[in-house]
C-alpha positions as CSV (number, residue, x, y, z in Angstrom):
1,X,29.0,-11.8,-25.2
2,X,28.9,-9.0,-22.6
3,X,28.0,-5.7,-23.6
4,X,30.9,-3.3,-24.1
5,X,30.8,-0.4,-20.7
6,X,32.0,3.4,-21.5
7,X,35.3,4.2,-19.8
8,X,35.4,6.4,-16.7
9,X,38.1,9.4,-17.2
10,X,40.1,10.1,-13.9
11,X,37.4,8.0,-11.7
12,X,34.5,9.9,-13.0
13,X,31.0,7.9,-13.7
14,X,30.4,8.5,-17.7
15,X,27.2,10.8,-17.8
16,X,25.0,10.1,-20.8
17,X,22.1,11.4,-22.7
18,X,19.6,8.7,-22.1
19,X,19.5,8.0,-25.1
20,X,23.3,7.8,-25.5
21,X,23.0,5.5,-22.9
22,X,20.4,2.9,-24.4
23,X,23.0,3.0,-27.6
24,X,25.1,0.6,-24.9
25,X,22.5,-2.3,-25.0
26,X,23.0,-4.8,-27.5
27,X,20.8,-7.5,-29.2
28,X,20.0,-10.5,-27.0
29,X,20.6,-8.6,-23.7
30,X,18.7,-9.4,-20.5
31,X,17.5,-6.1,-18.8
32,X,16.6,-6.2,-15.1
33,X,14.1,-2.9,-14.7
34,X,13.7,-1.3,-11.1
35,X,10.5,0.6,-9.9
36,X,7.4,0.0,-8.3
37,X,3.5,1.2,-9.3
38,X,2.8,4.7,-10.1
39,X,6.7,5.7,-10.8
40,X,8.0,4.8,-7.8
41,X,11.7,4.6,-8.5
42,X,10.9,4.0,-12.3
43,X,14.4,5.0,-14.4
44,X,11.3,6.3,-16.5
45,X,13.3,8.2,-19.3
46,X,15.7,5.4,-19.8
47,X,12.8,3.2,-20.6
48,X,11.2,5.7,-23.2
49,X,14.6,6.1,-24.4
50,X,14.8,2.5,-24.8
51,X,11.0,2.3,-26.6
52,X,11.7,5.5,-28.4
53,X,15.1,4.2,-30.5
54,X,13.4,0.7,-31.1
55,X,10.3,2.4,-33.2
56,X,12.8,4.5,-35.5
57,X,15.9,1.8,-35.6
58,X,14.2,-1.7,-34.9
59,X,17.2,-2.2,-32.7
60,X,18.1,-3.4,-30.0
61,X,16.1,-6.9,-30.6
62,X,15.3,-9.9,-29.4
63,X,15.5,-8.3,-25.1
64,X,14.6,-10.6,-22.1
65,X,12.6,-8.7,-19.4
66,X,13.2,-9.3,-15.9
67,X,11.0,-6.9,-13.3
68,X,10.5,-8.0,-9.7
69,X,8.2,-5.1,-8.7
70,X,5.3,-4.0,-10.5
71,X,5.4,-1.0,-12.0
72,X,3.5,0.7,-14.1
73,X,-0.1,2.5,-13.9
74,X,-2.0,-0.3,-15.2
75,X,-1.7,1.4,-18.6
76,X,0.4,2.5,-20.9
77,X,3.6,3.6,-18.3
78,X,6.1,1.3,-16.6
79,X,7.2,-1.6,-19.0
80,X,4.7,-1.0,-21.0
81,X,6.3,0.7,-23.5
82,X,8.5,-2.4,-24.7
83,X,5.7,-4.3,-25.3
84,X,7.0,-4.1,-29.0
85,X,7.2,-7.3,-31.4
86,X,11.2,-7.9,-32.0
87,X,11.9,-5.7,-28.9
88,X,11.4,-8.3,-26.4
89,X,11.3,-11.7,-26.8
90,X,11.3,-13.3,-22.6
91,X,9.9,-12.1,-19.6
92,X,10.2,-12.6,-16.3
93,X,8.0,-10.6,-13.7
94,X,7.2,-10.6,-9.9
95,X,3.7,-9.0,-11.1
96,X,2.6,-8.4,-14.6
97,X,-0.8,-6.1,-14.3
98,X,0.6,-2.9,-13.5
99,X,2.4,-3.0,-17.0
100,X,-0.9,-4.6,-19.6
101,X,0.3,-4.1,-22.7
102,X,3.6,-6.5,-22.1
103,X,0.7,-8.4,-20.3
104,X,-1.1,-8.7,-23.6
105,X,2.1,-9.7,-25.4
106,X,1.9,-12.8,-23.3
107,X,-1.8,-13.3,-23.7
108,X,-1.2,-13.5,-27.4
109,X,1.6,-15.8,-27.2
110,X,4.1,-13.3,-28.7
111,X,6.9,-13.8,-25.8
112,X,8.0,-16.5,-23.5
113,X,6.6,-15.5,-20.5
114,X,7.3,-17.0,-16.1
115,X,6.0,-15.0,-13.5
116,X,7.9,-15.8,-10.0
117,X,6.5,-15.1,-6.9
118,X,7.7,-11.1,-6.4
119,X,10.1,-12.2,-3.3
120,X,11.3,-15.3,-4.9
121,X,12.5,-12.9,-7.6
122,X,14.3,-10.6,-5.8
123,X,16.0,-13.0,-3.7
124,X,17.0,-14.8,-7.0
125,X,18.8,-11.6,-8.1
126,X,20.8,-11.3,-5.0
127,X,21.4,-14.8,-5.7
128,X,22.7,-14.2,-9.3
129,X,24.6,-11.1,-7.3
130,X,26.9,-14.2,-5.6
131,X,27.2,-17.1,-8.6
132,X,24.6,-19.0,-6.8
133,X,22.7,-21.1,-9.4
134,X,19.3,-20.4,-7.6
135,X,17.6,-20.6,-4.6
136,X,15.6,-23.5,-2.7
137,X,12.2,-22.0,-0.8
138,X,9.1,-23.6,-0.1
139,X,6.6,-20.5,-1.2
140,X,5.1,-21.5,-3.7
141,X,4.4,-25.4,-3.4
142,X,0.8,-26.8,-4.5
143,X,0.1,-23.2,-6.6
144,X,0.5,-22.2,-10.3
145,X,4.3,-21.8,-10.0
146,X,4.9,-25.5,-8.6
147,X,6.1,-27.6,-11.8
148,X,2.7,-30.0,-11.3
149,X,0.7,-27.3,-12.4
150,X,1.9,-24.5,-14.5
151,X,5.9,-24.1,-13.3
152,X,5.5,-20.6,-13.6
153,X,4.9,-20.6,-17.3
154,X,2.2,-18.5,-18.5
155,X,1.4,-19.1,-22.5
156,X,2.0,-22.4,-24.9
157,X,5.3,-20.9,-26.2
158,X,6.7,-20.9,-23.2
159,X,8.6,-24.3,-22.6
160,X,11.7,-24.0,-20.6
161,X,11.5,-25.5,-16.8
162,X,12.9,-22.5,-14.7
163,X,11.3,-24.0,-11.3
164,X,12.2,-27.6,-10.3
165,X,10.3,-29.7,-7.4
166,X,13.2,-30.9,-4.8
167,X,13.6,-32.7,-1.9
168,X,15.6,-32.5,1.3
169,X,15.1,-34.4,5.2
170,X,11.8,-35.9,3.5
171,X,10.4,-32.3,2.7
172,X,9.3,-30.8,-0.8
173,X,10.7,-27.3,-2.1
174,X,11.0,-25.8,-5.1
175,X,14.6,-24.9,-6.6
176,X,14.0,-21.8,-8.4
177,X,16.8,-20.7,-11.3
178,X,18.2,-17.4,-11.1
179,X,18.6,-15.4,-14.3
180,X,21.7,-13.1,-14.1
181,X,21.0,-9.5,-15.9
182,X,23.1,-7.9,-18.7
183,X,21.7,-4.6,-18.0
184,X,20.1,-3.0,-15.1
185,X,17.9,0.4,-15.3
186,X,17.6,1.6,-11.8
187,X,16.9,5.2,-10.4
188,X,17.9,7.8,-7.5
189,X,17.9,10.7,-6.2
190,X,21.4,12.2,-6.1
191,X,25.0,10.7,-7.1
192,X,28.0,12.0,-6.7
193,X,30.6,12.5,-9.5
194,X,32.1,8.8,-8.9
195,X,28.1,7.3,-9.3
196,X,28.0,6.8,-5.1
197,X,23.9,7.4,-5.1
198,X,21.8,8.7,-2.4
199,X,18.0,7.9,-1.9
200,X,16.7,10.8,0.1
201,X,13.3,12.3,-1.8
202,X,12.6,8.2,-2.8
203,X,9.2,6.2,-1.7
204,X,11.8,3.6,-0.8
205,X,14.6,1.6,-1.8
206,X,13.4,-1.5,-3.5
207,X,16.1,-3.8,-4.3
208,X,18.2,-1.5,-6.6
209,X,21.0,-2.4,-4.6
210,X,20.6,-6.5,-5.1
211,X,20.0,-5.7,-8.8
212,X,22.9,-3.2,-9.5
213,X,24.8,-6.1,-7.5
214,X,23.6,-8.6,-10.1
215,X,24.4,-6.9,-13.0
216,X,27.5,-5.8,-11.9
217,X,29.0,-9.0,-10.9
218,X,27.8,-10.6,-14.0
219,X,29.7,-8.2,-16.1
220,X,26.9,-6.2,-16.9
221,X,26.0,-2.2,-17.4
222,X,24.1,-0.9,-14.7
223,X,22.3,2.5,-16.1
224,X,21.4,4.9,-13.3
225,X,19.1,7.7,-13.3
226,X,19.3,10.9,-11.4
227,X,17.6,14.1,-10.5
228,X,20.8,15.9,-9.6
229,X,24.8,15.1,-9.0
230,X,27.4,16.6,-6.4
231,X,30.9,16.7,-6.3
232,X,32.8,13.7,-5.4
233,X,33.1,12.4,-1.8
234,X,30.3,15.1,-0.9
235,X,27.6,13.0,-0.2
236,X,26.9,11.4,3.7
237,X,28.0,7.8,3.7
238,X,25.3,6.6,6.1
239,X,23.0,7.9,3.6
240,X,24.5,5.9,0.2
241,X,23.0,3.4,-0.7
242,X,24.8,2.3,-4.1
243,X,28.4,2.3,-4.2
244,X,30.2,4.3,-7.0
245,X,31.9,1.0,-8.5
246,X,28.3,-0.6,-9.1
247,X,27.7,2.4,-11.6
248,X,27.9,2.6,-15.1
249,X,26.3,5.1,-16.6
250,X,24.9,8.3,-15.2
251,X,21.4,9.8,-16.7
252,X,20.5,12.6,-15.2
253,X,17.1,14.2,-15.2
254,X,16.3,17.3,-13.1
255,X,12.6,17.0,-14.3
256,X,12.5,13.3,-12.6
257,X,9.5,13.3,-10.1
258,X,8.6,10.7,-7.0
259,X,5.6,9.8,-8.7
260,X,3.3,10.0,-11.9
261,X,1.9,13.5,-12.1
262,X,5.5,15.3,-11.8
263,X,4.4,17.2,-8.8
264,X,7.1,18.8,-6.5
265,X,8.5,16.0,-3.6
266,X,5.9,15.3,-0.9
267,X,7.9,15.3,2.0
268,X,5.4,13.2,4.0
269,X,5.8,10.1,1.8
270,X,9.4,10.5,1.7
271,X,9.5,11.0,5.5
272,X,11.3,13.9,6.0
273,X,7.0,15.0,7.3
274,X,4.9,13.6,9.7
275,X,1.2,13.8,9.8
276,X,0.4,14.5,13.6
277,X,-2.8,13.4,15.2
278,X,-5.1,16.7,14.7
279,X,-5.0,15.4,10.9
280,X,-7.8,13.6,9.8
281,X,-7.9,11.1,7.0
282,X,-10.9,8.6,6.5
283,X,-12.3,6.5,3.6
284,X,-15.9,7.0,2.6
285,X,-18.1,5.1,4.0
286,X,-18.4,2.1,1.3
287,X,-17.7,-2.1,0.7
288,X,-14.5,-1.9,1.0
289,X,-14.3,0.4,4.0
290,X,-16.1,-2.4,5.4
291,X,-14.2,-4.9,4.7
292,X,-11.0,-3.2,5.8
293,X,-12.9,-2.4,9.1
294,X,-14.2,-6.4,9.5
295,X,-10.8,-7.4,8.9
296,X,-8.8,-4.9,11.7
297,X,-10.8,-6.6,14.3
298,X,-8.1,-9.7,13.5
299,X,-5.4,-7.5,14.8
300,X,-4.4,-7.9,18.0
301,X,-2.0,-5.5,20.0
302,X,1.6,-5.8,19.6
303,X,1.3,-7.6,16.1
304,X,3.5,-7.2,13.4
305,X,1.5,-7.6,10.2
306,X,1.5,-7.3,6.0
307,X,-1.2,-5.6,4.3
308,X,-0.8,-6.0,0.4
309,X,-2.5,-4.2,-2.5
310,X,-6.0,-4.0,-3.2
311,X,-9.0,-4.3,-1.4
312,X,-6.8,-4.7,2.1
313,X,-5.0,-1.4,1.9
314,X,-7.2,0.5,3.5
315,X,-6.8,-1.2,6.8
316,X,-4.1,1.6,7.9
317,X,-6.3,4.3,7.3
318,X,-9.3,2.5,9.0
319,X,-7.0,1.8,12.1
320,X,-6.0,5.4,12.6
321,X,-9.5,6.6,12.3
322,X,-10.1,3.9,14.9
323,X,-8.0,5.3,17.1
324,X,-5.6,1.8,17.5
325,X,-2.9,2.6,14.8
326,X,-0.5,2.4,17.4
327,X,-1.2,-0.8,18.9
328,X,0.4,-2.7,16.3
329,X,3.2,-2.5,12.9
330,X,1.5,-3.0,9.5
331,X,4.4,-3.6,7.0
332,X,4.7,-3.6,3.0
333,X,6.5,-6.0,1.3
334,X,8.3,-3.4,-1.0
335,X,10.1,-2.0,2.4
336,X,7.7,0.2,4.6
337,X,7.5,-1.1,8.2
338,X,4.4,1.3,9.8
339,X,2.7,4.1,8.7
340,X,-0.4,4.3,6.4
341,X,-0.2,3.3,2.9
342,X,-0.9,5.1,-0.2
343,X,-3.7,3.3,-1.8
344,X,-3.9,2.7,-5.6
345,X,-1.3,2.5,-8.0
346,X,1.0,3.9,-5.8
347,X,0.4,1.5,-3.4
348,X,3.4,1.9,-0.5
349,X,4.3,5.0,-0.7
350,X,3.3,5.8,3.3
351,X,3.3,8.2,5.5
352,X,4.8,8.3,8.9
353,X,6.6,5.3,7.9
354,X,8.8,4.6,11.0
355,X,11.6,2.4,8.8
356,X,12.1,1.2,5.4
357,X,14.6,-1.9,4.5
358,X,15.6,-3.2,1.2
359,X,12.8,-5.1,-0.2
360,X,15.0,-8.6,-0.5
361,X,15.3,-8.2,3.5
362,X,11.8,-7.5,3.7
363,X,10.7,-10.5,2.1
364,X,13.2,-12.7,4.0
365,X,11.3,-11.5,7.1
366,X,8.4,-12.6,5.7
367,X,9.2,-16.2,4.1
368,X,11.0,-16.8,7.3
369,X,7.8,-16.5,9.7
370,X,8.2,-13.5,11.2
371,X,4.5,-12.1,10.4
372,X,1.7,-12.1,13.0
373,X,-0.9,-11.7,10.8
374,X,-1.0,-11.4,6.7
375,X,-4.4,-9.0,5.0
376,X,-4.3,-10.2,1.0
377,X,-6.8,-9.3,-1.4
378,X,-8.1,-11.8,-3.7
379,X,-9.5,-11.6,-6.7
380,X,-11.7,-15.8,-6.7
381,X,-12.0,-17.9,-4.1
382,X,-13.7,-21.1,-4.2
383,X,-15.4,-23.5,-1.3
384,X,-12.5,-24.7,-0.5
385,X,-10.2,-21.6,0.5
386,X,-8.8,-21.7,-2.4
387,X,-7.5,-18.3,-3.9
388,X,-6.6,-17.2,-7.1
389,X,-5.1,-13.5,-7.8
390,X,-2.7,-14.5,-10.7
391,X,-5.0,-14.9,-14.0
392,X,-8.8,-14.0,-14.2
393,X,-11.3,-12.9,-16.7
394,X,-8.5,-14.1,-19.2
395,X,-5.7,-11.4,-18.2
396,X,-2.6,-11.8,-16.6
397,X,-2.2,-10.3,-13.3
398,X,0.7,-11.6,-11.6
């Protein structure tokens, strides 16, 4: 049964308490939960509102987790909080390490538990968005999400086959199910009085859109949060990123801030600021300085590349101090093309960024090809080439 929406009065988007707003998710619900590390677009008082009424009512229960992005601060914030027995029950998760303690749920064998690959997720979202059962890619084949191995599957309790091994023209893929969302906590900036949302003192955009799509179209509540609202119609349409109609509820928060910390906006990693050449940036002289710097010389000019979190995000900052920033694009998966990356849990909130897409497009850049040159971290590798960033020392990463 879906859950029951608030009415809008004369076209107006209901705006709730937060907690009046978590009142709307029933029992058995699957919540889809926006945001990236270190509160980047995290609907962070809708999900203490959430973990707040579960500890004094034990309701709702029984919640299925879906969370393409990790967010968190490798702590206690992000998703963390619903890492309560009875409070969630699934979980499905692009990256578990930046929220540990639903992590450690997992470990114990308290909650089914599939990690997809971060951009398979997403694009199985904007799947669900269109009644598609799923979608056919070949990431993934011959690692721990490939049904030979693990299928995804991270714990004994987990038993369900989400990811199947297909064939088509003589060539392996894996058809990976998508999971359409009840509920969907997302986050932004400003909306107007009909819900149309604007992104403006964001990191980025993620892919609130794909998931307010997904709920939406599944008959679902999609929960919004806001610093501020305008009056209807006010708001510059190039500049709107979610439609009015996608909205549900309205929370609005004028204390919401960019990042952990709640310090004012930085206008440099939202972009409105640039940082011109006379600044100077630099990473101590250490390892993984090293590393970064032994790694740039793989660049060549003209290159579009990825750099991903870790040991490899310093590459940016090493390139500019170089004096060869310019010669090439270093991309983030989340939706940053160029710039340099924060480094951390905040990892991809840049500055100078010189464009930021949805993170879905993003990642269908990147599955289809279009990357020159790819800088991972890992955390083993053996002999062989081998790498292994997913499970180590016993934890769940993701």
């Amino acid at each position: 049964m879906k859950p029951v929406k608030p009415p809008r009065i004369n076209g107006r988007v209901p705006v709730l308490s937060a907690q009046e707003a978590v009142n709307y998710i029933p029992d058995e619900a699957t919540l889809c939960v926006l945001g990236a590390g270190g509160g980047i677009l995290e609907a962070t008082t809708l999900i203490t509102a959430l973990a707040d009424k579960y500890k004094q009512t034990q309701t709702p229960r029984n919640l299925s987790i879906i969370s393409p992005t990790g967010l968190g601060d490798r702590a206690d914030r992000g998703i963390s909080p619903l890492a309560q027995e009875g409070l969630v029950k699934w979980a499905l998760c692009g990256h578990w390490g930046q929220s540990p303690r639903i992590s450690e749920l997992a470990e114990q064998n308290k909650i089914i538990a599939y990690n997809y690959p971060q951009g398979v997720l997403t694009q199985t979202l904007r799947a669900a968005a269109a009644h598609q059962p799923g979608i056919i890619s070949d990431i993934g084949i011959g690692t721990f999400v490939d049904p030979r191995q693990q299928g995804g599957k991270l714990n004994e309790v987990t038993k369900e086959d989400l990811i199947k091994l297909v064939e088509f023209d003589n060539k392996e893929y894996l058809y990976y199910k998508a999971i359409a969302p009840d509920i969907a906590f997302i986050r932004a900036t400003t909306c107007d009085s009909e819900g149309y949302a604007t992104f403006e003192d964001e990191v980025m955009y993620l892919d609130a859109l794909v998931i307010a799509q997904a709920v939406h179209n599944n008959g679902g509540i999609v929960m919004m949060q806001v610093q501020k609202m305008v009056k209807k119609a006010t708001l510059h349409p190039k500049s709107v990123r979610i439609p009015g109609y996608l909205v549900d509820i309205v929370v609005v928060d004028p204390d919401q801030s960019q990042l952990y910390g709640g310090a004012p906006v930085n206008r440099f990693i939202s972009g409105d600021f640039t940082l011109d050449d006379s600044t100077k940036l630099s990473l101590p002289l250490n390892q993984r300085k090293l590393v970064a710097r032994r790694a740039l010389f793989e660049m060549r000019k003209g290159a579009v590349g990825n750099v991903g979190v870790g040991i490899a995000d310093g590459i940016g900052l090493v390139a500019r101090e170089e004096g060869c920033a310019d010669d090439f694009i270093l991309t983030v998966e989340t939706g940053p093309i160029g710039g340099i990356t924060s480094q951390g849990i905040a990892f991809g909130a840049n500055v100078n960024t010189r464009a930021i897409l949805d993170m879905t497009s993003q990642f269908d850049f990147y599955h289809g090809g279009g990357l020159d040159v790819c800088y991972l971290s890992f955390a083993e590798v053996d002999q062989h080439g081998n790498v292994g960033v997913h499970k180590f020392n016993g934890k769940i990463m993701g």
